[in-house]
N, C-alpha and C positions, 0 to 999 in steps of 0.2 A: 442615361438611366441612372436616378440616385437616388429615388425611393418606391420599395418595395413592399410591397402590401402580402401577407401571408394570412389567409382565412383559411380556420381548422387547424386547432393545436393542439391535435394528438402526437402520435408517436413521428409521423411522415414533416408534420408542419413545422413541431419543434426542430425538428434535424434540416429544415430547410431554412429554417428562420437563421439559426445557429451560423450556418454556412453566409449565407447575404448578410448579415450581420461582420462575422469575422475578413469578409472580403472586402469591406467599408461601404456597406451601403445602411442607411438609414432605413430600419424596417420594423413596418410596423405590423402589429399580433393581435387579429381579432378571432373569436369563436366565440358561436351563438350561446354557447351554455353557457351561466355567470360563473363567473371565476375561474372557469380552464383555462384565457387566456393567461391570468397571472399565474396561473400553478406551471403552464410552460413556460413562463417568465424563468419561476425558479429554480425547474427545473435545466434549463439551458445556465444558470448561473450556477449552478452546482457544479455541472456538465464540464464547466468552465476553470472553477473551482480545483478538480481533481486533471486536469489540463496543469495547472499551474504546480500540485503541489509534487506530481510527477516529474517536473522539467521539463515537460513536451511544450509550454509555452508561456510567456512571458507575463507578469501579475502586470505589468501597464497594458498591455495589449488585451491579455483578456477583462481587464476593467474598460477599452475603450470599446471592444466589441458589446459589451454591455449596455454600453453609452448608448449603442447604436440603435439597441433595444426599446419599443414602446409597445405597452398595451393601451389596444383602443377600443372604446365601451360600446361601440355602434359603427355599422358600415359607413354610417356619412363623416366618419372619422379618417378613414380610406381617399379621401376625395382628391388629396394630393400626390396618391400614389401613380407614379409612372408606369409599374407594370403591379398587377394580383395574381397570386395563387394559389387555386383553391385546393384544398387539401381534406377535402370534407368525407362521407361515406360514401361506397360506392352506390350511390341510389341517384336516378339518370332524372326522374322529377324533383328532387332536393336541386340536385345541382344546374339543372334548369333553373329554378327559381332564382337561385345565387347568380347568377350567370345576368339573367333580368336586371336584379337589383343593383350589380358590379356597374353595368353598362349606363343605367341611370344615374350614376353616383360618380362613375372617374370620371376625367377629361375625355374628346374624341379619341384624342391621339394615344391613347396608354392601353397599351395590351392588357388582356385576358386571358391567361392559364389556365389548364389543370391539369392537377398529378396523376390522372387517372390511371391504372393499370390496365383497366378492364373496358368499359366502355368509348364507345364512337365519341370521338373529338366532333364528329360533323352532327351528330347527333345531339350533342350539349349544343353546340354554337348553333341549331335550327332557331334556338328561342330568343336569338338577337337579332336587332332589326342592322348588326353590321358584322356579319359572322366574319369579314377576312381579317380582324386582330384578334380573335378567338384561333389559340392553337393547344395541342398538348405538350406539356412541359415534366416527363416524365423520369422521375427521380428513383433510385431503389435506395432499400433502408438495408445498411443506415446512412444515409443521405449526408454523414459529417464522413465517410468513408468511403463508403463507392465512386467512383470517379468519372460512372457512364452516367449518361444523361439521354434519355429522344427526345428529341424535340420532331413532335407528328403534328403533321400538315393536315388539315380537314378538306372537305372539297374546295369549300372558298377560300381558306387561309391563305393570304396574301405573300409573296415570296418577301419582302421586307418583313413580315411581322418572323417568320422564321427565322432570317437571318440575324433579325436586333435577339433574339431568344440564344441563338447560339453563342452569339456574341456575349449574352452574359451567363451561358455556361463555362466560357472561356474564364471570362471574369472569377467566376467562381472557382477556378481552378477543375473544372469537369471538361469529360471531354464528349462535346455535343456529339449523335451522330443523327440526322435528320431522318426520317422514317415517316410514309404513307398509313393513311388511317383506315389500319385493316386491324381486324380480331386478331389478338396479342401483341400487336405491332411489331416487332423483333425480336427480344428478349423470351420474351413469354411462347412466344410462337416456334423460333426456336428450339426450346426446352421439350415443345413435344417430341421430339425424337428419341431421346435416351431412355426417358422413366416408362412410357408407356412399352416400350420394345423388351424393356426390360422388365417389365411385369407377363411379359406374354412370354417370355423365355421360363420365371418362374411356373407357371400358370399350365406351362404343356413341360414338366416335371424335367425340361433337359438338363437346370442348374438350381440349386438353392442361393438364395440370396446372398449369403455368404461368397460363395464361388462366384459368383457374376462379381462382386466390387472388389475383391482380391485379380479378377483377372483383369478389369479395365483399372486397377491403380500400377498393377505391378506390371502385365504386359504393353497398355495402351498410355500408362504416363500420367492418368487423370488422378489430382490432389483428393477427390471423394468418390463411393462409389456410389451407384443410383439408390441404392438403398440406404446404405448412410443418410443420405440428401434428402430421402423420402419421410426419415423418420426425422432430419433436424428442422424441415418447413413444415412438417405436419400430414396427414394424410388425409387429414377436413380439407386443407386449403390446395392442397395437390390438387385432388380430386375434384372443387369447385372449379379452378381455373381449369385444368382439363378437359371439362363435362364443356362449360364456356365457350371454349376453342372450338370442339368439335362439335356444340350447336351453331355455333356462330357461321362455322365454315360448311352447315346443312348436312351433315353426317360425312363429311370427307374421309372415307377411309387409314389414311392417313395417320390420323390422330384420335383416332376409335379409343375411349379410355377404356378401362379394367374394371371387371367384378369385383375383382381380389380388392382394390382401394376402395370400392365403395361398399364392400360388408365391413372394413376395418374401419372406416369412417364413421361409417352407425352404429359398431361397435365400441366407436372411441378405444380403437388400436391404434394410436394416430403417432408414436415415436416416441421423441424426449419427451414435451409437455406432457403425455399421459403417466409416462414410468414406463411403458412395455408398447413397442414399434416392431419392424423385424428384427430389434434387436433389440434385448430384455435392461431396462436403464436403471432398476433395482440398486440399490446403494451396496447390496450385497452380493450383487453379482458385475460388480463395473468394472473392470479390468483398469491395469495400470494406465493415467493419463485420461480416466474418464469417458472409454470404450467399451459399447454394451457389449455384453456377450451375446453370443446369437442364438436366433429363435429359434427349433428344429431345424439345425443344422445340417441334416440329413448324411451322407457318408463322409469320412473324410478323406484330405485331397493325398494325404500318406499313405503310404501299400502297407497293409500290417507287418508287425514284426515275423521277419522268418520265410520271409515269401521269397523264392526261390528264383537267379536269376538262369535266364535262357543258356542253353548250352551253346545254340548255335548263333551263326550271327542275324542279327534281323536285316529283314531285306524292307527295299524301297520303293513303291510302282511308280511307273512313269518320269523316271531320275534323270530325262531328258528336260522336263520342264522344268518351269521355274523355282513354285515353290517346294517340290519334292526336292528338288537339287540344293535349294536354303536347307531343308533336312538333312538331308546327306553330309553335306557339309558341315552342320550344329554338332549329329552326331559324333563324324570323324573328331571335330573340334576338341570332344569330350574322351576319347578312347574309346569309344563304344565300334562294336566290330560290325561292318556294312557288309552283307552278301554281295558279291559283284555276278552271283548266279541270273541267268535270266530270267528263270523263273522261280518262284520260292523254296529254297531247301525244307526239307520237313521239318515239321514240331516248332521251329525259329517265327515269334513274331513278325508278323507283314505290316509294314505302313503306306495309306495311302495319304496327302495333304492336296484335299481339294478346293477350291476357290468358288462359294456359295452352294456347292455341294453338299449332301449328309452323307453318311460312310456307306449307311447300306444301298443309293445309289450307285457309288464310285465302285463298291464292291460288285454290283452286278454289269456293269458296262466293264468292268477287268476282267472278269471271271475270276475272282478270287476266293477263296476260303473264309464262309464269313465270320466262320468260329475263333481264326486266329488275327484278322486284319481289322487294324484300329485306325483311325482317321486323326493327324495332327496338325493343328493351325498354324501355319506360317506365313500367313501374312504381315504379320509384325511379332519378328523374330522375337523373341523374349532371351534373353543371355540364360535366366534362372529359373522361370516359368514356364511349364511347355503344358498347352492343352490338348489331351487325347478323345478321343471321342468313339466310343463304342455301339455298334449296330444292336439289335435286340437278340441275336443270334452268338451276340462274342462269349467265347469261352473266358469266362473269370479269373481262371488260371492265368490264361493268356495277358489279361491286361493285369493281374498282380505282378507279373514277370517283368511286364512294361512298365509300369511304376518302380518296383521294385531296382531294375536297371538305370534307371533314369536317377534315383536316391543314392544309387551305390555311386553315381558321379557328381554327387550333388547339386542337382536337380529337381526342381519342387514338381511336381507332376498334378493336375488338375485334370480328374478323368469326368467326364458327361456325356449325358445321353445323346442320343443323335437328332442330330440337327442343320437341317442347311443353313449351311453358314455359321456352326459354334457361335459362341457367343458374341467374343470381340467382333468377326467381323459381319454379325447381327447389328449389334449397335452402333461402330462406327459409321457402316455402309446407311443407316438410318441416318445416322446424324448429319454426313453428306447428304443424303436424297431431299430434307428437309430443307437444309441449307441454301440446296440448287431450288427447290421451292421458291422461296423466300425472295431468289433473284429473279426467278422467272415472274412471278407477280411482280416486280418493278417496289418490291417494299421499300427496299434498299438499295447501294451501289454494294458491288461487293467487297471492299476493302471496307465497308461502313457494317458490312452483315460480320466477317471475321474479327475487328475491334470488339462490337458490341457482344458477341459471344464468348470470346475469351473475357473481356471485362464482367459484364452481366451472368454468366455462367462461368466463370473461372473454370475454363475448359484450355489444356495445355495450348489448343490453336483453335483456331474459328474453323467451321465448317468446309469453305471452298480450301483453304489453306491445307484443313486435311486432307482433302477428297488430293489435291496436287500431291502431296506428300506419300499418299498412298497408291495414287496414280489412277486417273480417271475409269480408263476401263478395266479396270481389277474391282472399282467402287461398283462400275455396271454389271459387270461378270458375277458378283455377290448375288444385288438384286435381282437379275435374271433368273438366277439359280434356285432364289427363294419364291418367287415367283410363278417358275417352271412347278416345282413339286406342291408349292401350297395353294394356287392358283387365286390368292390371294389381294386383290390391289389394293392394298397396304404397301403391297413392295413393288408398284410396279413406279420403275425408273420417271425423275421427271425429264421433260424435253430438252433441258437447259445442260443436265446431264447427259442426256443420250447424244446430241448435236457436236458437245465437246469432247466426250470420251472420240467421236467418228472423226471428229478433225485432228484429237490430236492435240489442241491448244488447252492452256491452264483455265483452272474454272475459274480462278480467283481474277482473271482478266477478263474487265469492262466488254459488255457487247458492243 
């Protein structure tokens, strides 16, 4: 393969042309509207330009990438191209048409792409009369950056035309991962799990936006939180591909989107691009580094000044098991003084850490006091972070005491309402269930499902990798939990999940 045909040169086409270009392929830049291909001409020579005058690379090199560059006036300009792709609107009769024209125009033998994000590969390639060199060739922008690639197989798509595809995502320096032509295909389809879980956590008042991305950066490790994320893609485009998903897959529970994104959407509350997201992007309120301050931030995660710590020591329920016994031991860790009473001394905070439980369950199966016993997540122990989680019956005293104690050791304390399964392991335990999704449909292999999520969602591990990490039936124990009290199949475990958690074996391991 040594020339490459790139139709549509907008933002996706110039950054792929950029890329086959600089990898030494001969490629040629057409787009139907006059003159955008030559304005991606120059703007990839600019691109290139500040490439050089940085040192990142070389003025003979980016002058031969250049070289490599052609605009062409007409698709029968195209006709010696060995592979095309298309890069045009998401609109399934344009690219149809394209599709036609491509097929009348190259040789038998030379593939047909497209970049699609959204639409059926099998669906474009219906309108050929030789659909198995028709596959998707799926790029994220910015496509001179990103380093994942899918290459998705349509029904006919020939296993050679996949394979010569991968092969020059190699070339390119990407790293293919092959993927079945289903709605989002991996990337995208993945993603349902975080945003939408985490709007429904806002949404039934347990956390403010704030809280939720503070506690999946600082306790669960993730570079962004989902609100961050929501306001830097937008809440127009969140919400298009979302709605997408969960038509495509016929109302799968699942992936059910959010009210909350679709009044800000029509309100143009959409993030950065508007100036005001969940979190406010105002030049006069942007925090050092270019960090919005937040929208209705609602309490903060600090006990006021002055709040009195407990006299007595706090006790622990059920310090035989797991993760009451990871508290117990957090605490000791810190000096904080643990009752070894069996049953609660007076006035002294009680903690229960239950696993996809809410407090005011765990409180009524213990018989405890509900007015002084607060619920702390420990499923992923945080060294600095500790989330508490208060029934609607907690005495306030009581958890300012709890906060309050936890600050005196320097310890940031995150208190919220109640909820099966707190936050973190709300979202994680999703982002596993999706994950295990994703393999039970046969989308992907699963070493190809954890690549494309850590790459494509810059998430610290891929889905099956987490669910091991956190260990399979603790991932099921979450959703069961959420499930039990919300009777909700949103959370109800997939197969792929439930069969591994009972054997025992790692998810991230090939059926």
């Amino acid at each position: 393969m040594s020339v490459v045909a790139v139709v549509g040169a907008g933002t996706m086409g110039r950054g792929i042309a950029q890329v086959c270009a600089a990898a030494g392929l001969r490629t040629l830049l057409f787009d139907a509207r006059p003159g955008a291909a030559k304005e991606a001409f120059d703007s990839i020579a600019a691109a290139l330009a500040t490439l050089v005058s940085k040192g990142r690379l070389a003025e003979a090199e980016a002058g031969r990438s250049l070289a490599r560059l052609e605009v062409v006036g007409s698709i029968d300009g195209l006709a010696n191209a060995d592979l095309a792709i298309e890069c045009i609107s998401e609109d399934l009769g344009l690219k149809r048409e394209l599709f036609r024209r491509l097929e009348a125009t190259l040789a038998r033998d030379s593939i047909l792409a497209t970049n699609t994000s959204s639409l059926s590969v099998t669906a474009i390639a219906a309108a050929c009369a030789n659909p198995e060199r028709i596959a998707g060739l799926h790029f994220f922008n910015p496509a001179t950056h990103m380093q994942l690639v899918e290459v998705i197989g349509g029904m006919a798509t020939s296993a050679s035309t996949q394979e010569a595809l991968c092969g020059l995502a190699r070339r390119l320096g990407k790293r293919p991962v092959c993927v079945s032509d289903t709605p989002g295909f991996l990337v995208n389809h993945a993603g349902r799990a975080l945003i939408p879980e985490a709007l429904r956590i806002i949404s039934e008042g347990i956390a403010t936006p704030e809280q939720v991305d503070v506690l999946l950066r600082e306790v669960a490790g993730f570079r962004m939180g989902p609100f961050q994320l929501l306001d830097l893609v937008g809440a127009d485009i969140a919400y298009a591909v979302m709605t997408a998903i969960h038509d495509q897959y016929f109302g799968e529970p699942m992936y059910q989107p959010s009210y909350l994104l679709a009044a800000r959407a029509a309100g143009g509350v959409l993030g950065r691009k508007s100036g005001r997201g969940f979190y406010d992007y105002a030049a006069s309120t942007l925090a050092p580094g270019g960090k919005g301050v937040g929208v209705n931030s609602g309490a903060p995660c600090r006990p006021p000044p002055g709040a009195a710590l407990p006299e007595e020591p706090v006790w622990v329920a059920e310090r035989d098991a797991e993760l009451p016994r990871r508290w117990v031991d957090h605490l000791r860790a810190n000096d904080i003084r643990v009752s070894d009473d069996p049953v609660p001394p007076p006035g002294a905070p009680c903690f229960v850490a239950p696993l996809g439980e809410d407090c005011s369950s765990a409180i009524v199966r213990l018989g405890l006091d509900p007015r002084r016993t607060l619920a702390v997540d420990m499923l992923v122990p945080s060294p600095r972070r500790i989330t508490l989680m208060r029934s609607p019956l907690a005495d306030p005293e009581i958890s300012r005491q709890a906060e309050a104690l936890l600050q005196a050791k320097g310890l940031a304390a995150t208190t919220i309402k109640d909820s099966p399964g707190f936050v973190v392991q709300r979202l994680l335990a999703m982002i596993v269930n999706v994950g295990t999704r994703i393999a039970e449909l046969g989308i992907a292999v699963p070493a190809d499902i954890d690549v494309a999520v850590e790459m494509g969602l810059n998430y610290p591990m891929g889905p099956l990798a987490l669910g091991d990490s956190l260990g399979a039936q603790r991932v099921l124990a979450v959703l069961d939990g959420m499930f039990a009290l919300t009777h909700d199949p949103k959370y109800r475990a997939s197969l792929w999940l439930r069969r591994r958690a009972a054997l025992g074996c790692a998810l991230s391991t090939p059926s």
